[in-house]
C-alpha positions in Angstrom: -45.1 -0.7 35.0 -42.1 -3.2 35.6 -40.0 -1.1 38.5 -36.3 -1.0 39.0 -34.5 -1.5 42.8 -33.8 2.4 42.9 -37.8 3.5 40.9 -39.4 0.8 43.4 -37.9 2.1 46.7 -37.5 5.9 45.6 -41.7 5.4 44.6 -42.4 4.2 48.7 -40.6 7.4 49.5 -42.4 10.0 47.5 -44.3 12.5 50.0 -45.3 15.3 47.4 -44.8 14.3 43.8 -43.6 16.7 41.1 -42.2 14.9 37.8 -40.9 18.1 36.3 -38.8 19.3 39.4 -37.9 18.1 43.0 -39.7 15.7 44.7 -40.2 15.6 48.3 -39.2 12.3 50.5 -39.0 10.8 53.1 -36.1 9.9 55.0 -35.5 6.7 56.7 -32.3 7.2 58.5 -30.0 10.0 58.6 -26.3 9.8 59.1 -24.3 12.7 60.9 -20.4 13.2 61.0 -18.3 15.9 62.2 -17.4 17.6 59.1 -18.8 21.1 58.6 -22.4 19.5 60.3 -22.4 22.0 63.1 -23.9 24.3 60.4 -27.1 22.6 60.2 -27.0 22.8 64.3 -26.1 26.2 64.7 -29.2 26.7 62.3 -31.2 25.0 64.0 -30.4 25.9 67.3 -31.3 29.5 65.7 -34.2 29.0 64.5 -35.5 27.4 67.7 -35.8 23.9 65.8 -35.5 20.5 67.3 -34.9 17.3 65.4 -38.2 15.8 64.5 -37.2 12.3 64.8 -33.5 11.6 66.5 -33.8 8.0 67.0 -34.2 7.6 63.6 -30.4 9.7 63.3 -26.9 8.5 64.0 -24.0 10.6 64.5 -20.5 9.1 63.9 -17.0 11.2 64.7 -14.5 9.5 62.0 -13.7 12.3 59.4 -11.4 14.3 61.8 -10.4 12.0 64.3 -6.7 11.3 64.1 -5.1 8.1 63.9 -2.4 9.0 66.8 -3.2 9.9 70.4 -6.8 8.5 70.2 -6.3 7.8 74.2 -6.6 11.4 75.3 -8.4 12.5 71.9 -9.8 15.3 71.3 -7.9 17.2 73.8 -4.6 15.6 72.1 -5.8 17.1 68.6 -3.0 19.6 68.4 -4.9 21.7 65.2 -7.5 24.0 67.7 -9.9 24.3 64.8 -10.1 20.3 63.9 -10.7 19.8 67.9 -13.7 22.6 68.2 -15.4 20.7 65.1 -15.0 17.2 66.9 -16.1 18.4 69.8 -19.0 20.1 68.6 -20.6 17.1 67.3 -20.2 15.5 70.9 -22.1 19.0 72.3 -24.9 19.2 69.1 -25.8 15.5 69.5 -26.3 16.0 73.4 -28.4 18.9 73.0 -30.4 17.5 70.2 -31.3 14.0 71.8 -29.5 11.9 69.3 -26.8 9.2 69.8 -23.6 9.4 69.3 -20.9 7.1 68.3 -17.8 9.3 69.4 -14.0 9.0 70.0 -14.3 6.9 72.8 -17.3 5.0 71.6 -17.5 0.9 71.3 -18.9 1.1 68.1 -17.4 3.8 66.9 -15.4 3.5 63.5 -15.8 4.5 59.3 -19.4 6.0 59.0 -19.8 4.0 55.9 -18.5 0.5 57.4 -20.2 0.4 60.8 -23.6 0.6 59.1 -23.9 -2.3 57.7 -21.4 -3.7 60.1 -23.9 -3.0 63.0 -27.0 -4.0 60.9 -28.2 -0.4 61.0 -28.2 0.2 56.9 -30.9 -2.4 55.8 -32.8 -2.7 52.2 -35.4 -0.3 50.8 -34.3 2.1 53.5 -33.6 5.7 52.2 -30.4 6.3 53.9 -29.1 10.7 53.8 -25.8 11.2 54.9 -23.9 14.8 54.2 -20.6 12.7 52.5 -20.1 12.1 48.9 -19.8 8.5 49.5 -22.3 7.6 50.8 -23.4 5.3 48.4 -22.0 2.6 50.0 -24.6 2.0 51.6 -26.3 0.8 48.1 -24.5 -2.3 47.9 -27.1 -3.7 50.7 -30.2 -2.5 48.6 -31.0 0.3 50.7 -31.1 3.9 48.7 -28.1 5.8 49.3 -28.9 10.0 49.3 -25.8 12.1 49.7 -26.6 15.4 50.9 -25.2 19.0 52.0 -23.6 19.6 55.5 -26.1 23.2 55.9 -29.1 23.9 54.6 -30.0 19.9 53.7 -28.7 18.5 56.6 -31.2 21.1 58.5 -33.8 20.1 56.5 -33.7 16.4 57.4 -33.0 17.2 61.1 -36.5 19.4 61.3 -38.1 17.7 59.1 -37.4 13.8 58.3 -37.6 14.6 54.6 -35.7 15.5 51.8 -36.1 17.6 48.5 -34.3 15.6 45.5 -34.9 15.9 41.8 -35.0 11.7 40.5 -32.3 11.3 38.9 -31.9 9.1 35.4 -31.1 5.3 36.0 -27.9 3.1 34.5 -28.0 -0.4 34.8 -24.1 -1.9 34.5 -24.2 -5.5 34.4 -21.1 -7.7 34.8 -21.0 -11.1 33.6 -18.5 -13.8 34.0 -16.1 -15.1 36.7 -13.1 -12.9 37.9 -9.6 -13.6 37.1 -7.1 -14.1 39.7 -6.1 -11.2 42.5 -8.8 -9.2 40.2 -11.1 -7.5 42.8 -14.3 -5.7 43.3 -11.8 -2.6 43.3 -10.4 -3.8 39.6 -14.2 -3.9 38.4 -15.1 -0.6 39.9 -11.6 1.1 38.3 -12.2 -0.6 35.1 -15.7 0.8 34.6 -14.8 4.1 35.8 -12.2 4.4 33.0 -15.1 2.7 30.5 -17.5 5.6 31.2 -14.8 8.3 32.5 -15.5 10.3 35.8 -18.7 12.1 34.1 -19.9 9.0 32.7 -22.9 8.5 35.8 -23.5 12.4 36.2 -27.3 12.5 36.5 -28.0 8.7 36.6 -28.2 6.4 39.9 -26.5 3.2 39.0 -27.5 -0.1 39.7 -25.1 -3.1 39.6 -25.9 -6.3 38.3 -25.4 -9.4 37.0 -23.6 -13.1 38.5 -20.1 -11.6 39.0 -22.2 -9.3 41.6 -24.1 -11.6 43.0 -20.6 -13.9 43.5 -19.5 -10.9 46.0 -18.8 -10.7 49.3 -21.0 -7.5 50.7 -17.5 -6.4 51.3 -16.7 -6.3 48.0 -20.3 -4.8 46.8 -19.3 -1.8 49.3 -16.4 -1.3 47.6 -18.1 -1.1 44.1 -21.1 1.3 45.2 -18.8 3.7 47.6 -17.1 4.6 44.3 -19.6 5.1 42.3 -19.1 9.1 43.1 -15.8 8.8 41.1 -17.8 7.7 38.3 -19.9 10.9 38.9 -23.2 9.2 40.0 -24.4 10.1 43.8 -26.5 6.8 44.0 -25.1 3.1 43.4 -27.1 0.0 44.8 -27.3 -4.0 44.4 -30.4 -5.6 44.6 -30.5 -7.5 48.3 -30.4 -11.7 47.6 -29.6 -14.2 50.0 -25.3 -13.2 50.5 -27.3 -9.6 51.8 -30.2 -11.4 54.1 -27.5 -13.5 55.5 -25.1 -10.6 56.0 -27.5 -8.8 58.5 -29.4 -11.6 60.2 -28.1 -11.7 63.9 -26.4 -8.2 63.3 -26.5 -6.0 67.0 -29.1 -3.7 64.9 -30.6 -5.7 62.3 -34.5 -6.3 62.9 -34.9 -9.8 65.4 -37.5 -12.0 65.9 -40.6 -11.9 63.9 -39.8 -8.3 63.0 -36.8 -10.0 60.8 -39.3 -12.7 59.3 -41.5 -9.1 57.7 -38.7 -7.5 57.1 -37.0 -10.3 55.0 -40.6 -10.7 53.5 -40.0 -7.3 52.4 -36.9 -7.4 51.1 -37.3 -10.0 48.9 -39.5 -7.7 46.9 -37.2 -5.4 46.0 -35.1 -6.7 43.5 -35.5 -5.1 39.9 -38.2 -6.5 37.7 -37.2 -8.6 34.5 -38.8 -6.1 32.3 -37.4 -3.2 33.9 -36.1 -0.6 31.5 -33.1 1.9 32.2 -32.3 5.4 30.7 -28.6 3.4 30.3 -27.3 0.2 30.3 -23.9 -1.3 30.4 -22.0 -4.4 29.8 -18.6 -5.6 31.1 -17.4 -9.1 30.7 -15.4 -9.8 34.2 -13.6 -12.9 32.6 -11.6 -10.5 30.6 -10.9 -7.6 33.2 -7.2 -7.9 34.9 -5.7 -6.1 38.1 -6.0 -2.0 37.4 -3.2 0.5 38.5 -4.5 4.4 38.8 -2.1 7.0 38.9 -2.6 10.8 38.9 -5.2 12.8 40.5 -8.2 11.1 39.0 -9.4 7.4 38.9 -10.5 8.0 35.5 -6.5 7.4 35.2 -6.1 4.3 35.0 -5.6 1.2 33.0 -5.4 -2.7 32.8 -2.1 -4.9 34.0 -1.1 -7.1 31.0 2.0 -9.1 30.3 3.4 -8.7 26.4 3.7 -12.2 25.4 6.8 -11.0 23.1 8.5 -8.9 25.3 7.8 -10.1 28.6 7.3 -5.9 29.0 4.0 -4.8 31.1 1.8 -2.9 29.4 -1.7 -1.1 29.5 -4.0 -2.3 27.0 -7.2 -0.9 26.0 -9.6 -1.7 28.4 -12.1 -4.7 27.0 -15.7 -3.2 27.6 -18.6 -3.3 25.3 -22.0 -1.1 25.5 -25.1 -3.2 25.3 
């Protein structure tokens, strides 16, 4: 059966297979932040449990760390509560065995960014972190897996596996060259208020077609990180040569003849011709322009155009088709 990116990767993950419920797989890497993770640890720590494979975990302090005073940070944290929670993923990480990349850290920065940054999110890996976003991690063909900051997050600690029901799979596909200052933010924006913020509720997204494969991995980041405001928890692009030559060289990216299997590997992951989606999309870039959002929802927002007539700027409807 002709497999897509996500059914190929999600299939090399499958442990205990269940087609009517949740499925039980296994997890590559795990991502830890501050948040409300010292749940999972406290549970653990409970229980008597130990992580069953911490070198294959990363924590990262970014989603409380302030902006200001990062010199004597945390002590400078003037909110007591915020500084107990950054502190406590210094403590947990110690006690559990797994590195940290904390205030003071050289590599330390956005959870999402210094993956692939650092080489450390890679293709056909199944990638949990408990942020809503983390399918940013997608746009460098790995499987993105967003899970809870408790009970999940304990589950992948203990256990280096996950229980996830598959979701449905979209295929958006986006033809054509971009206009100019239209970005990969544009694209995202302009799909999101094609399909509305429900629109991907249920499905894990792929992006395709050669106005993706013209982007920067930058850019492909920035479509798959918001593919949550689309409601979808997974977004990915197939890995081609713009990915392989992203991560050769990076400080965490495989080296030496381990890079030569893994790029052998890689290359198989791309989507098969035949492949057939529960969805597809089409959106024809050439006729996309730069997209203002307003409000409280990215679902708000519409197309810059200039009125020929009256010189006045105006939102016009947005020019998407279904396929």
């Amino acid at each position: 059966m002709p497999l897509s990116l996500f059914e190929r990767i999600w299939a090399r993950h499958v442990i205990v297979p269940n087609p009517q419920g949740e499925e039980l797989l296994y997890v590559d890497k795990n991502l830890v932040h501050e948040g409300g993770t010292f749940l999972a640890f406290d549970q653990m720590r409970t229980e008597g449990r130990t992580v069953r494979k911490p070198k294959q975990a990363l924590a990262v302090t970014d989603h409380y760390l302030p902006s200001t005073n990062r010199a004597t940070a945390p002590a400078s944290i003037a909110n007591p509560e915020i500084r107990r929670v950054v502190e406590a993923l210094d403590i947990n990480a110690r006690e559990f065995g797994i590195e940290h990349y904390g205030v003071h850290h050289a590599r330390q920065g956005i959870i999402h960014v210094i993956g692939p940054e650092l080489g450390w999110t890679q293709p056909g890996l199944l990638i949990a972190c408990c942020d809503s976003h983390t399918a940013t991690h997608g746009a460098l063909g790995a499987l993105p897996v967003p899970i809870g900051q408790s009970n999940q997050l304990r589950h992948v600690l203990a256990t280096q596996t996950l229980w996830q029901k598959k979701p449905k799979t979209m295929r958006i596909t986006i033809d054509g060259v971009l206009g100019k200052h239209v970005s990969a933010k544009d694209v995202i924006l302009a799909m999101i208020a094609r399909i509305g913020i429900g629109g991907g509720v249920g499905h894990a997204i792929e992006y395709a077609g050669s106005t993706i494969r013209a982007m920067s991995i930058e850019g492909r980041m920035t479509i798959c990180n918001m593919s949550i405001e689309a409601g979808a928890r997974i977004g990915m692009i197939a890995p081609d040569d713009t990915t392989f030559n992203y991560l050769h060289g990076r400080p965490l990216s495989p080296g030496g003849g381990d890079w030569d299997n893994a790029l052998a590997y890689w290359r198989t992951l791309p989507s098969h011709p035949d492949a057939r989606f529960d969805r597809e999309l089409s959106i024809n870039a050439s006729e996309l322009a730069p997209m203002v959002s307003w409000g409280t929802s990215p679902e708000d927002s519409s197309p810059i155009t200039r009125d020929r007539k009256s010189t006045r700027l105006n939102s016009s409807h947005i020019p998407l088709s279904r396929m």
